[in-house]
C-alpha positions as CSV (number, residue, x, y, z in Angstrom):
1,X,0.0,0.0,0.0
2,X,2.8,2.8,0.6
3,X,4.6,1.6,-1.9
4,X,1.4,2.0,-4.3
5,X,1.0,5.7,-2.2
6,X,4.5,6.5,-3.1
7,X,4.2,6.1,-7.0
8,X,1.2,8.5,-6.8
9,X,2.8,10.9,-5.4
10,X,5.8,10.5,-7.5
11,X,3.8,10.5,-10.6
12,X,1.6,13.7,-9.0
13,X,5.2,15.6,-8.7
14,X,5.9,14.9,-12.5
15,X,2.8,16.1,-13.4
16,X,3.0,19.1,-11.7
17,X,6.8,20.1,-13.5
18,X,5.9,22.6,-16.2
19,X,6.4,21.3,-19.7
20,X,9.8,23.9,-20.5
21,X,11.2,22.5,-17.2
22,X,10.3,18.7,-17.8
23,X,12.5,18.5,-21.5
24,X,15.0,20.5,-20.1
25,X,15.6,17.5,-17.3
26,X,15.2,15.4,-20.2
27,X,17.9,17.1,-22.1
28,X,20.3,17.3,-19.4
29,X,20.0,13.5,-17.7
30,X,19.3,12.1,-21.0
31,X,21.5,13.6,-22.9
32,X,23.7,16.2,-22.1
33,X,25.3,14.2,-19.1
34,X,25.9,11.1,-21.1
35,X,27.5,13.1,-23.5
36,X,29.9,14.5,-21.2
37,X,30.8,11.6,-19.2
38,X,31.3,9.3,-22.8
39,X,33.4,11.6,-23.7
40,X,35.6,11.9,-20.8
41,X,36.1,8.2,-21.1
42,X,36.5,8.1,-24.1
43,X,39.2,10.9,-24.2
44,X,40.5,9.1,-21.2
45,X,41.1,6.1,-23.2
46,X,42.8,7.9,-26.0
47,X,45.0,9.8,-24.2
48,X,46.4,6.1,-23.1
49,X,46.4,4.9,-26.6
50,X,48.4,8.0,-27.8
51,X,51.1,7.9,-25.5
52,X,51.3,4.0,-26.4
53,X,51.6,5.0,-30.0
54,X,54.2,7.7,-29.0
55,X,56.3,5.0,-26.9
56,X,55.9,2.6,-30.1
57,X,57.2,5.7,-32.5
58,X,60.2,6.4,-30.1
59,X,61.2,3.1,-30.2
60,X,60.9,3.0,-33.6
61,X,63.0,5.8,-34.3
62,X,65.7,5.0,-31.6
63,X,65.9,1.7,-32.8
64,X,66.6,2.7,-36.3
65,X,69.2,5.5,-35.4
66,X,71.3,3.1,-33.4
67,X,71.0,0.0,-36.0
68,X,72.2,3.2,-38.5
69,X,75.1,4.1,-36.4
70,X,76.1,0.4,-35.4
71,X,76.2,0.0,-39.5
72,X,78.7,2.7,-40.1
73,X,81.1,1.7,-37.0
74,X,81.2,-1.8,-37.9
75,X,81.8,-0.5,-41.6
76,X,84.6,1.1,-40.3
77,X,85.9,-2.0,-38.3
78,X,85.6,-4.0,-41.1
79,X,87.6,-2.0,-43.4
80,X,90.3,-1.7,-40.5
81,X,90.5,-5.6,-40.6
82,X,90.8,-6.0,-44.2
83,X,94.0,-3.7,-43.9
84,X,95.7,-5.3,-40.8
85,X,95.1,-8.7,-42.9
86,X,96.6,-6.8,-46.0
87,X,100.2,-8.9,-46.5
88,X,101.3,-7.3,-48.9
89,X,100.8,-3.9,-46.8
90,X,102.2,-5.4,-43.7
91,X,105.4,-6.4,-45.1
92,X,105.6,-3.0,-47.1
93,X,105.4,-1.1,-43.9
94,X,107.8,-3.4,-42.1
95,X,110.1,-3.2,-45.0
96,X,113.9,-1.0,-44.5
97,X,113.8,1.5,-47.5
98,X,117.4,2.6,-49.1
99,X,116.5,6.4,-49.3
100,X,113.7,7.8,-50.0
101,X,113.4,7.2,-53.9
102,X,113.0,3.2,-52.9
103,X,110.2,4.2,-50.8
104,X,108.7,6.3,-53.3
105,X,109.1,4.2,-55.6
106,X,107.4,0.9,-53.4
107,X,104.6,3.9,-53.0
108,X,104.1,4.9,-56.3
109,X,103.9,0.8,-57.7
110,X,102.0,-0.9,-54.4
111,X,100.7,2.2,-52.1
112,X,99.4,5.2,-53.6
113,X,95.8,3.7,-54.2
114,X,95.6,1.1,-51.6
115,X,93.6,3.4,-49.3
116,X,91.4,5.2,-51.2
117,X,89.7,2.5,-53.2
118,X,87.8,1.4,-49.5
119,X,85.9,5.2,-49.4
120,X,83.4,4.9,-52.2
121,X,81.5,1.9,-50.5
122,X,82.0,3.4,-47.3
123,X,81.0,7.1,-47.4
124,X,81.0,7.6,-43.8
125,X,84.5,7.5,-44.0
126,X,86.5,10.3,-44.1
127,X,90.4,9.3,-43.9
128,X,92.3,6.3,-43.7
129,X,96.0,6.4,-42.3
130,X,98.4,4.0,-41.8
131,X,100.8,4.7,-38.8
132,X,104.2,3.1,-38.0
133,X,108.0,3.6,-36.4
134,X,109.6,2.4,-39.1
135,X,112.0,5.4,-39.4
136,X,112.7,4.8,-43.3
137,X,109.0,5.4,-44.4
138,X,108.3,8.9,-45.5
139,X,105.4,10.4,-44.0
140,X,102.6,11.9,-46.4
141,X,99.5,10.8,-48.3
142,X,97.6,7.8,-46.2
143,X,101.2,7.1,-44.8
144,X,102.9,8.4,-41.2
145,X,105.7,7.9,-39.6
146,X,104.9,7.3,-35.7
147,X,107.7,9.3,-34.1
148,X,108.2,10.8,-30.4
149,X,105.7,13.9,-31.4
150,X,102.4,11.7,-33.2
151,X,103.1,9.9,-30.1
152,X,102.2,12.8,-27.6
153,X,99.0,13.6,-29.3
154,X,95.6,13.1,-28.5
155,X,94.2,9.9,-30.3
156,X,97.5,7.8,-29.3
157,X,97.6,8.9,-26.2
158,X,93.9,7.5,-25.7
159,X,94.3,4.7,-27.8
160,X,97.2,3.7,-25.4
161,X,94.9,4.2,-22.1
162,X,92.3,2.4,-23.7
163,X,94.8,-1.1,-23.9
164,X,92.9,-3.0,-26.3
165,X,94.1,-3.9,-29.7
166,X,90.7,-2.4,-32.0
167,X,89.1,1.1,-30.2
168,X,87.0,3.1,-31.1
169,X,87.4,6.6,-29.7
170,X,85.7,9.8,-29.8
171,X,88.7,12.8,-29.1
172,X,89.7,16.8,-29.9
173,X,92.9,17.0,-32.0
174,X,94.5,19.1,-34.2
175,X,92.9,20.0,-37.0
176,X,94.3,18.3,-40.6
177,X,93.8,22.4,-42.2
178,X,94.8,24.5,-39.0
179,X,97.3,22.8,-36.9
180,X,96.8,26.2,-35.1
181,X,92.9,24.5,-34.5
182,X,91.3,22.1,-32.8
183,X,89.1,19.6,-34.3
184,X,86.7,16.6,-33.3
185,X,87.2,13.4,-34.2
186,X,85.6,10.4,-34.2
187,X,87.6,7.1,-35.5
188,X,88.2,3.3,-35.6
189,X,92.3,2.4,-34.3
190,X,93.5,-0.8,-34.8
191,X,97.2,-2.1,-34.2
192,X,98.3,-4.3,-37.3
193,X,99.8,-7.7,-35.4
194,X,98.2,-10.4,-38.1
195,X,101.5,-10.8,-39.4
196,X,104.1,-10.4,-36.7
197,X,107.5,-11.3,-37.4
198,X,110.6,-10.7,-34.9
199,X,111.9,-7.6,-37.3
200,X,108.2,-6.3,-37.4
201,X,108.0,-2.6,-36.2
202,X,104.9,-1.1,-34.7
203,X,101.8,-0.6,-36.7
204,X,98.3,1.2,-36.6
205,X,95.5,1.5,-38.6
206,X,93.3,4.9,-38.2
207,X,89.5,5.5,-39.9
208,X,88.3,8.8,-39.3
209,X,84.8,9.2,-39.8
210,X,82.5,11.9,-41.3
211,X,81.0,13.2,-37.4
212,X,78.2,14.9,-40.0
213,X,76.9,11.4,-41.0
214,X,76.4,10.6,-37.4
215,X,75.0,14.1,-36.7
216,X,72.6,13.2,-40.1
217,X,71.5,9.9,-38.4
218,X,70.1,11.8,-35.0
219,X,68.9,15.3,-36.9
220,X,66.7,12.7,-39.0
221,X,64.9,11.7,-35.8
222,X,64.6,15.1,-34.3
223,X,61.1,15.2,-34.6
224,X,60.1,12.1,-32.2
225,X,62.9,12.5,-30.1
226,X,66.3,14.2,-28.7
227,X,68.9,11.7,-29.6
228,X,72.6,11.6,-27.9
229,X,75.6,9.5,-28.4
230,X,77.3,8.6,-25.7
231,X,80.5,6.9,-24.9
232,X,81.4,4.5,-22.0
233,X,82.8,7.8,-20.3
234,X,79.7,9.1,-20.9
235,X,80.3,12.0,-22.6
236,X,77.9,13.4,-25.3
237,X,79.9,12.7,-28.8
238,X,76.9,13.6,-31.4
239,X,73.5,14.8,-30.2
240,X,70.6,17.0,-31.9
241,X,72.8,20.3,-29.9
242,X,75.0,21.8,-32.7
243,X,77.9,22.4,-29.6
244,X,78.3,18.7,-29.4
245,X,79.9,18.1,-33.0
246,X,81.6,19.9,-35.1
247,X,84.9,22.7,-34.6
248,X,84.8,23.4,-31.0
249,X,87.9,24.3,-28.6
250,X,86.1,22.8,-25.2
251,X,86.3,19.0,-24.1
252,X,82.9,16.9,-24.4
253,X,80.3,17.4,-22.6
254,X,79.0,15.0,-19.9
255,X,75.8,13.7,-20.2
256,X,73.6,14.8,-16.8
257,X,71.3,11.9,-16.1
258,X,70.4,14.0,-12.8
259,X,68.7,16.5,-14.9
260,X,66.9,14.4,-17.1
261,X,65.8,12.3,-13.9
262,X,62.6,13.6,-14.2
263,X,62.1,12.9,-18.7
264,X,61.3,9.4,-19.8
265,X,65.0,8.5,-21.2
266,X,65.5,5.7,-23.6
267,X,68.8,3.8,-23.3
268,X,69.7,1.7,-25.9
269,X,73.6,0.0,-26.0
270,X,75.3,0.3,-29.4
271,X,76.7,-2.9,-30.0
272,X,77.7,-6.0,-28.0
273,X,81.1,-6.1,-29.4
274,X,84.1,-4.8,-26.9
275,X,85.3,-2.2,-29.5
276,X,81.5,-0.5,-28.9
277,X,81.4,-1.8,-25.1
278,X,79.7,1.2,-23.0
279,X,78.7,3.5,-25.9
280,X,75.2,4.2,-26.4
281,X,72.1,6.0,-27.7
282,X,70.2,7.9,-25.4
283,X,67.2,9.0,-26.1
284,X,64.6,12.1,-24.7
285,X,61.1,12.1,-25.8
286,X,59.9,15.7,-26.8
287,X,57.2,16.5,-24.7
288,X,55.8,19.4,-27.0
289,X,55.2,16.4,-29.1
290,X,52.9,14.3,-26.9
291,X,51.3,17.4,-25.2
292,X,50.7,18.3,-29.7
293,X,49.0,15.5,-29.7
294,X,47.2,15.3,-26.9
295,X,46.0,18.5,-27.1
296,X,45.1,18.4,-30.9
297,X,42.9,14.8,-29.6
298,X,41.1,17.3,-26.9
299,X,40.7,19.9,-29.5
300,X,39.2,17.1,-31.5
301,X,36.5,15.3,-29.1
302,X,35.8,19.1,-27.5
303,X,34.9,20.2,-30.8
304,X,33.0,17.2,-31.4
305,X,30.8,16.8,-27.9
306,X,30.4,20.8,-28.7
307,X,29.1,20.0,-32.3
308,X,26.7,17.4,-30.5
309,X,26.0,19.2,-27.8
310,X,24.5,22.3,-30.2
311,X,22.7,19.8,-32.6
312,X,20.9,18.1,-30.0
313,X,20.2,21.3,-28.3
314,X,18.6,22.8,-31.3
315,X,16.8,19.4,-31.8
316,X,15.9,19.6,-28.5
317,X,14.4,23.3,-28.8
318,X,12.2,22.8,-31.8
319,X,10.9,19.8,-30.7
320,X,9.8,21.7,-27.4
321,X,8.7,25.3,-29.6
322,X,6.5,22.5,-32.1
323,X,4.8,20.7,-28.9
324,X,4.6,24.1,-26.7
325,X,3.5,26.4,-29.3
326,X,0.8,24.6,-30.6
327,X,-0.8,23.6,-26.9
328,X,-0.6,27.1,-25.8
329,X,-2.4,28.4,-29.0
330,X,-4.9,25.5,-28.4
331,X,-5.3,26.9,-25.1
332,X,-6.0,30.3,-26.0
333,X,-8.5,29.7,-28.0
334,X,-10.2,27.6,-25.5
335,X,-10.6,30.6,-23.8
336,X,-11.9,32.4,-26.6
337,X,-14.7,29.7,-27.0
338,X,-16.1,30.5,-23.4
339,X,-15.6,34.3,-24.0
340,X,-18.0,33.3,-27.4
341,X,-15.3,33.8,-30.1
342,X,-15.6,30.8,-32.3
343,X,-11.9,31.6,-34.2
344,X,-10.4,28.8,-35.7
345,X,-7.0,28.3,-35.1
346,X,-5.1,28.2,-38.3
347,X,-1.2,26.9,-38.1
348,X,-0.4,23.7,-39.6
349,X,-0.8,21.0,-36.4
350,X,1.0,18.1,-38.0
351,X,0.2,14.4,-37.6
352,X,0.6,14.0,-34.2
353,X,-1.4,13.6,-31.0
354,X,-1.6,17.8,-30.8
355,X,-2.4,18.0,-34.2
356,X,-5.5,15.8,-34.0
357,X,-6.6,17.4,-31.2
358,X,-6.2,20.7,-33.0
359,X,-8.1,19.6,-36.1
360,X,-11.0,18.3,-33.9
361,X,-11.2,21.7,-31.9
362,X,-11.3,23.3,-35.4
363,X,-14.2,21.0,-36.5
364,X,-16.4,21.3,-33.2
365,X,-15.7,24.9,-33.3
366,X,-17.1,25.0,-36.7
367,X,-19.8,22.9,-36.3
368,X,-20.8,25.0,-33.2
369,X,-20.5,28.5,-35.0
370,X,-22.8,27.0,-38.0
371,X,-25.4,26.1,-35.2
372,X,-25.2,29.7,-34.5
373,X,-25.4,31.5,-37.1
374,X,-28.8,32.3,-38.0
375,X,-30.9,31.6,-40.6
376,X,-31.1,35.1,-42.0
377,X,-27.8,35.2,-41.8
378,X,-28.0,32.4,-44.0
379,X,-30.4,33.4,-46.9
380,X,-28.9,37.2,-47.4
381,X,-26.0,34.9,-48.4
382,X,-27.8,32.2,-50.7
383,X,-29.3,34.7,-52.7
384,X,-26.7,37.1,-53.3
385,X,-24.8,34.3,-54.7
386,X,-28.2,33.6,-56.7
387,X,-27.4,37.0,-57.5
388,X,-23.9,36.6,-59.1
389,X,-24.7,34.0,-61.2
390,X,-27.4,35.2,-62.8
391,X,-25.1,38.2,-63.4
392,X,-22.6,36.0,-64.9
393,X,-25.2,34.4,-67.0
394,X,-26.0,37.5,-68.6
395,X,-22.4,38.5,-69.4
396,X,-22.0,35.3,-71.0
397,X,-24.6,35.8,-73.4
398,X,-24.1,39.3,-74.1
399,X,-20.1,38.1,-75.1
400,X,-21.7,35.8,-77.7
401,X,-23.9,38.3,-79.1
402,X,-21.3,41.2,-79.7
403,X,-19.6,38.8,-82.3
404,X,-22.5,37.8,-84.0
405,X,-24.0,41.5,-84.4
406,X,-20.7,42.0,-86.1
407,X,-21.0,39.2,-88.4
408,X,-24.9,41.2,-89.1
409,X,-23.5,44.0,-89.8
410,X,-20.6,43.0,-92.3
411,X,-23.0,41.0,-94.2
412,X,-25.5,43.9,-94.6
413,X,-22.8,45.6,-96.0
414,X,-21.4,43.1,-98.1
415,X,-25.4,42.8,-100.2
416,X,-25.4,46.4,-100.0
417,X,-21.5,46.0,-102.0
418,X,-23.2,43.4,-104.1
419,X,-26.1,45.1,-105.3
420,X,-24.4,48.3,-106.1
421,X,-21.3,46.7,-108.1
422,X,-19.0,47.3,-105.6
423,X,-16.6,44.7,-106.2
424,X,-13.1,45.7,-104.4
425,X,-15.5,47.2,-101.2
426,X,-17.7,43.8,-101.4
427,X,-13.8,41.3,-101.6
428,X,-12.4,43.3,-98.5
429,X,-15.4,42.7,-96.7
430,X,-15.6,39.0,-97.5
431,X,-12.2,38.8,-96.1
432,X,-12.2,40.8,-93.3
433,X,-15.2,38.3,-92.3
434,X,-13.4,35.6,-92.7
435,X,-10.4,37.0,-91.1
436,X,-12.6,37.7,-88.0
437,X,-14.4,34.6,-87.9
438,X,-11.1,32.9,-87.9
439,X,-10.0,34.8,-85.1
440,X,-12.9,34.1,-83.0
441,X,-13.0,30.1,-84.2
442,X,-9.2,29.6,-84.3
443,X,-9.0,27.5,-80.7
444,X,-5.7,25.7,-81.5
445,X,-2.5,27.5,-80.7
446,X,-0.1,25.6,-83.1
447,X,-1.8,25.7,-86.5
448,X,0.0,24.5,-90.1
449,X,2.2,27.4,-92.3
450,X,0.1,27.0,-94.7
451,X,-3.1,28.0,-92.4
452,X,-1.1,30.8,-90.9
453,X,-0.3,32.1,-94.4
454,X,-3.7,31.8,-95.5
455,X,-4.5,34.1,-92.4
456,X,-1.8,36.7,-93.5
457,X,-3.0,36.9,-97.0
458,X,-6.4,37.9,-95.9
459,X,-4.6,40.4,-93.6
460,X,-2.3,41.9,-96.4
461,X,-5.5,42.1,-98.9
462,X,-7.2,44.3,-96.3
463,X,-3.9,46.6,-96.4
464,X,-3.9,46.3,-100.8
465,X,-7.5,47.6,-100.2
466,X,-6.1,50.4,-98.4
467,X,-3.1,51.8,-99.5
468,X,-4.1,50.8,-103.4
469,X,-1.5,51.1,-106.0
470,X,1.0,52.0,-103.2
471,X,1.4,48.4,-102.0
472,X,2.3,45.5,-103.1
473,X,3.0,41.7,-101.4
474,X,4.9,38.7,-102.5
475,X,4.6,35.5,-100.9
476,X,7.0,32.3,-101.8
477,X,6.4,29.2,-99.6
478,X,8.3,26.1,-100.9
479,X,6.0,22.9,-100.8
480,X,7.9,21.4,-98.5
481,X,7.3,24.3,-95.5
482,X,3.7,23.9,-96.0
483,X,2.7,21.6,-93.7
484,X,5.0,22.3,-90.6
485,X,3.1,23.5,-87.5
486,X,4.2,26.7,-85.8
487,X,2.1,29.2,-83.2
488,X,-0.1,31.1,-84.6
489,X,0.1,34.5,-85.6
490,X,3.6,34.3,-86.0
491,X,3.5,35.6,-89.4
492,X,1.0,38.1,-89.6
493,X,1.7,40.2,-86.7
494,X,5.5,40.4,-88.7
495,X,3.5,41.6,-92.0
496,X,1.6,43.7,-89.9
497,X,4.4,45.2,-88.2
498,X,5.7,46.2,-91.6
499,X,2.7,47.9,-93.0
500,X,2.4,49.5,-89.8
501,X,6.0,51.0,-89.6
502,X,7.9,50.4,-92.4
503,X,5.4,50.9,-95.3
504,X,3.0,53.4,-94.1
505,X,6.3,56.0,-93.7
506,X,7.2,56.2,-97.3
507,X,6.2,57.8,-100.6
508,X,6.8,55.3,-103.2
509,X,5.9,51.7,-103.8
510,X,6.2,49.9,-101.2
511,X,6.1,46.5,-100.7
512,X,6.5,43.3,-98.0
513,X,8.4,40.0,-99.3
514,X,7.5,37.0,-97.1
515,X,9.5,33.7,-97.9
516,X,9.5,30.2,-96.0
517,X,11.3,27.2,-96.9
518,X,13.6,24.3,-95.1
519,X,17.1,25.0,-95.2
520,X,19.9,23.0,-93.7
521,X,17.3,21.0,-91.5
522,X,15.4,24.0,-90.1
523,X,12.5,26.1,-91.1
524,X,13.4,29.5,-92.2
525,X,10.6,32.3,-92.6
526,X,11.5,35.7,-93.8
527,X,9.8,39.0,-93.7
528,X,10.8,42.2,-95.6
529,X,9.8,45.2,-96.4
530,X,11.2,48.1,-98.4
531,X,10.1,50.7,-95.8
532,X,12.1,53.9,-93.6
533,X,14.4,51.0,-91.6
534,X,16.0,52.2,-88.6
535,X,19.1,53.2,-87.6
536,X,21.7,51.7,-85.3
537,X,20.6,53.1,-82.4
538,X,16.6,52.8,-82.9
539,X,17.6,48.7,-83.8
540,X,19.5,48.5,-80.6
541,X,16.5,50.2,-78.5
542,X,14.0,47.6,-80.3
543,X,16.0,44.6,-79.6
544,X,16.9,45.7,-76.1
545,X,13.1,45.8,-75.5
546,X,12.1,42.7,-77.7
547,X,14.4,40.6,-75.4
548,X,13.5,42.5,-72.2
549,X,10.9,40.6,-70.1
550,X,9.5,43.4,-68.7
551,X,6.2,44.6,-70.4
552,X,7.1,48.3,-72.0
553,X,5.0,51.2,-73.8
554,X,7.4,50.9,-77.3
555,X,5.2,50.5,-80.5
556,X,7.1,47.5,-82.0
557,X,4.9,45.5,-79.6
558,X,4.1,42.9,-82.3
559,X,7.6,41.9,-82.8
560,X,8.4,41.2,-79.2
561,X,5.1,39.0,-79.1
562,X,6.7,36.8,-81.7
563,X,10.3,36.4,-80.3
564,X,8.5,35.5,-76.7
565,X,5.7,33.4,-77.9
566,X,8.6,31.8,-80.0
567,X,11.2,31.7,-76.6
568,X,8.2,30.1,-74.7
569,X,7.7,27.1,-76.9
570,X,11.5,26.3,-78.4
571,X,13.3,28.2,-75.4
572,X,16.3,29.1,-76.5
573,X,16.7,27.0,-80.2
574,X,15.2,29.5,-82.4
575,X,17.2,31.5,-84.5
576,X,15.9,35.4,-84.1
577,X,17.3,38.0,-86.1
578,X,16.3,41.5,-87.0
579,X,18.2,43.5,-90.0
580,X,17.5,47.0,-90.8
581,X,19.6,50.1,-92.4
582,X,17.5,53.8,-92.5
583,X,16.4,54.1,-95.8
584,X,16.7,50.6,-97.5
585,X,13.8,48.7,-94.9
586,X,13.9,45.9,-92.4
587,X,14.0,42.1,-92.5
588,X,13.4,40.0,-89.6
589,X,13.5,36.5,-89.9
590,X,13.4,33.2,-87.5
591,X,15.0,29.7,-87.8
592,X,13.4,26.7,-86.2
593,X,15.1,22.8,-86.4
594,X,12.6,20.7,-87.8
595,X,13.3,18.1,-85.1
596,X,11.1,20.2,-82.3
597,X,8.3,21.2,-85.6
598,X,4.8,19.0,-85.8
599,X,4.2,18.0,-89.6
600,X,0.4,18.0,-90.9
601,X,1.3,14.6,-92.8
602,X,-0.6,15.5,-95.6
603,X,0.0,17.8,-98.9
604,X,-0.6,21.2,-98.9
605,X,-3.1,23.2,-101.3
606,X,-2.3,26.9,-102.5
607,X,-5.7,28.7,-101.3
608,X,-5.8,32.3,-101.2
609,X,-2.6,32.7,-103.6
610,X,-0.3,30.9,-101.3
């Protein structure tokens, strides 16, 4: 029972939440907080994959640098050995020269070459020397003699402290251009024992390397990490720091592992062999790198719970403006029901549950208002529409009689013309009833050339009739235009506009040429006059107007009523063109392919002289 008392009042508290209140708690514990806490974890999770990514990347790349570096020093080594197994070079250095034209000349036959042909497969070498006590050698070239003074400098000195037959040492020394300068060095020394014998003088192979091929190998990484080579004294040799390599007066830098106690380092040996025993790559992660990253991931997923966040927000506000909207309307004009305003309410209210309920309150609103309204009310309406149609009615018939009191009349006048002998009066009038009955019977908008012509002839007799021996028409339609269909009055409202302008302006003879025929697959009609013709700028004004589609007040109506009853059915396929010089006349003409033309089907006859 309280449990049953407990959901009743639970439900009665949701009831009572306003409807703007209820889908905002919606939207935020259905939506907006999953939103946020998904994407935390999510970003959470991420974060973890891109520093494992990151750790996988640096241990690509330090992996990489030190197999690179291990590849060079070992091509060094391997060079040094094929020299100290050289016999032919051991014996040459142990030999006792007669001056120093024998040596030269044991130089120039066995020597001079025997260095330099191991640099081209080995370009991270940058010298080779051989070193030795015998006194009769002559230093110069890849050749030294080892006296009291080679033996105080630097390299021997730590080769010697170093008491293993193949080092390989990182030192400062002379420089090879400045004696005057000190240089860094980085080189493979070997003694050469292979072939000992009891007269055998003492013997050392150096391989100085390019530092700037090592330097190369740690630059290239640069961008995943902060590589250093270090020796078993731990001092910095090569590192991404331009004061570790290259001309510098100062000894090596120690690396400070106190410093970078607090980075992630990566420590990876060089080599197993004892000639590479304690050097190593050491490796600092760039930080800017993983913060880059993580930061452009936060950018990312902020942008994204920001994108969803304003879509289902908006989503969330219409749905609430279509449901509230709509109820409060509903509920106005509730009100206005008990207040005796029967207003309907007129918004579109959808398919829904509101939207029924707004179409019903329309309809029993409507149904009520009807019950209403009184009968009177009713019957002041009924027959004032009683009224209107009788008025139609009567404009109806008085629009059929108009025409036919026309027809009276011209045929009063045309027995009248018949009884007196009036033959030209009692011809025009015959055609100018034709011409009108035509006009009033002529329903179809696309009628043959041959009709349309038929039309025109009639048109242009009624203008022989008035301007007499001052006008003249000619009219050539090959047989094979006949039968084409084209809108109508396309033709005579041309002729017309030549009588009108072009003929009615001059003193002579004039006269209007019309010509049709199928050219090059298209229908060609042609009409010409010999009247006034304009000049540039009156043909400009015309066809500025003809092609405007704005109505305007210009008299060359009937030309524009062509070329836009012509646009309207063949858009733009219709050839329009409109020639005229002052003084000689005007000739406008269309074009029309056949293709978009009807054809009659049958042949053509030649009434009315066409």
């Amino acid at each position: 029972m309280e449990d049953m008392l407990k959901k009743i009042r639970f439900r009665g508290i949701v009831n009572d939440i306003p409807l703007n209140y209820k889908f905002m708690l919606i939207y935020v514990f259905g939506i907006l907080l999953p939103i946020i806490a998904s994407n935390y974890l999510f970003m959470d999770r991420m974060s973890g994959l891109i520093k494992e990514r990151e750790e996988q990347n640096l241990q690509i790349s330090l992996g990489r640098a030190r197999k690179d570096i291990h590849t060079m020093i070992d091509g060094g080594v391997a060079v040094s050995h094929a020299l100290i197994t050289d016999k032919l070079l051991s014996e040459s250095m142990d030999r006792v020269y007669n001056g120093q034209l024998d040596f030269y000349n044991t130089f120039d036959e066995q020597l001079r070459h025997r260095m330099t042909s191991y640099i081209p497969v080995n370009n991270q070498i940058q010298r080779i020397g051989i070193y030795t006590d015998n006194p009769t050698i002559v230093s110069g070239g890849d050749y030294y003699y080892l006296g009291s003074s080679m033996k105080t400098s630097a390299w021997y000195r730590q080769w010697e402290k170093a008491g293993e037959t193949l080092s390989v040492l990182a030192y400062r020394d002379q420089a090879a251009n400045d004696r005057a300068a000190t240089s860094s060095y980085f080189s493979v020394i070997e003694k050469m024992d292979y072939y000992n014998v009891d007269n055998s003088y003492k013997k050392l192979v150096r391989i100085d390397f390019y530092l700037n091929r090592f330097y190369d190998v740690i630059a290239r990484e640069k961008s995943s990490l902060d590589l250093y080579l270090v020796n078993a004294e731990n001092q910095i040799i090569v590192s991404t720091d331009d004061k570790y390599q290259g001309e510098v007066g100062s000894d090596y830098a120690l690396f400070d592992t106190s410093k970078a106690a607090d980075q992630d380092l990566h420590i990876v040996p060089i080599g197993n062999a004892s000639y590479v025993k304690g050097w190593k790559l050491i490796g600092v992660p760039q930080e800017t790198r993983v913060k880059q990253a993580m930061l452009s991931m936060k950018l990312y997923y902020g942008m994204l719970a920001g994108i969803i966040t304003l879509v289902t927000s908006i989503f969330i506000y219409v749905m609430l403006r279509s449901y509230n909207y709509r109820v409060k309307r509903l509920s106005r004009h509730m009100q206005k029901v008990g207040n005796e305003k029967f207003d309907l309410i007129n918004i579109d209210g959808g398919q829904d549950e509101i939207g029924h309920l707004i179409r019903n309150f329309n309809m029993m609103t409507a149904q009520i208002h009807s019950l209403i309204n009184n009968v009177y009310k009713l019957e002041i309406q009924q027959r004032s529409q009683e009224a209107e149609r009788i008025r139609a009615e009567l404009n109806l018939l008085q629009s059929q009689m108009n025409p036919h009191f026309l027809f009276n009349t011209l045929n009063a006048l045309l027995v009248v013309s018949t009884k007196n002998n009036y033959a030209d009066v009692k011809d025009i009038i015959k055609d100018l009833s034709k011409l009108l009955r035509r006009l009033l019977n002529w329903k179809d908008d696309v009628v043959t050339l041959e009709e349309e012509m038929s039309f025109t002839v009639m048109y242009l007799g009624i203008e022989k009739f008035r301007f007499r021996d001052k006008f003249e028409f000619y009219i050539d339609i090959s047989d094979e235009a006949r039968q084409y269909r084209i809108p109508k009055m396309s033709i005579q409202q041309l002729a017309e506009n030549a009588c009108k302008h072009g003929i009615q302006a001059i003193e002579g003879l004039g006269y209007v040429k019309i010509k049709a025929e199928v050219v090059s697959e298209r229908l060609r009609v042609v009409v010409s006059d010999n009247g006034k013709g304009m000049d540039k700028e009156r043909l400009q004004e015309v066809l500025y107007h003809m092609r405007s589609k704005e109505e305007s007040g210009e008299s060359n109506i009937g030309i524009r009523n062509v070329y836009r009853r012509l646009e309207l059915y063949y858009d733009d396929k219709v050839n329009f063109n409109l020639v005229s010089r002052i003084g000689e006349g005007t000739e406008v003409s269309f074009e029309i392919p056949l293709q978009l033309l009807e054809h009659q089907g049958k042949e053509g006859g030649r009434d009315n002289g066409i």
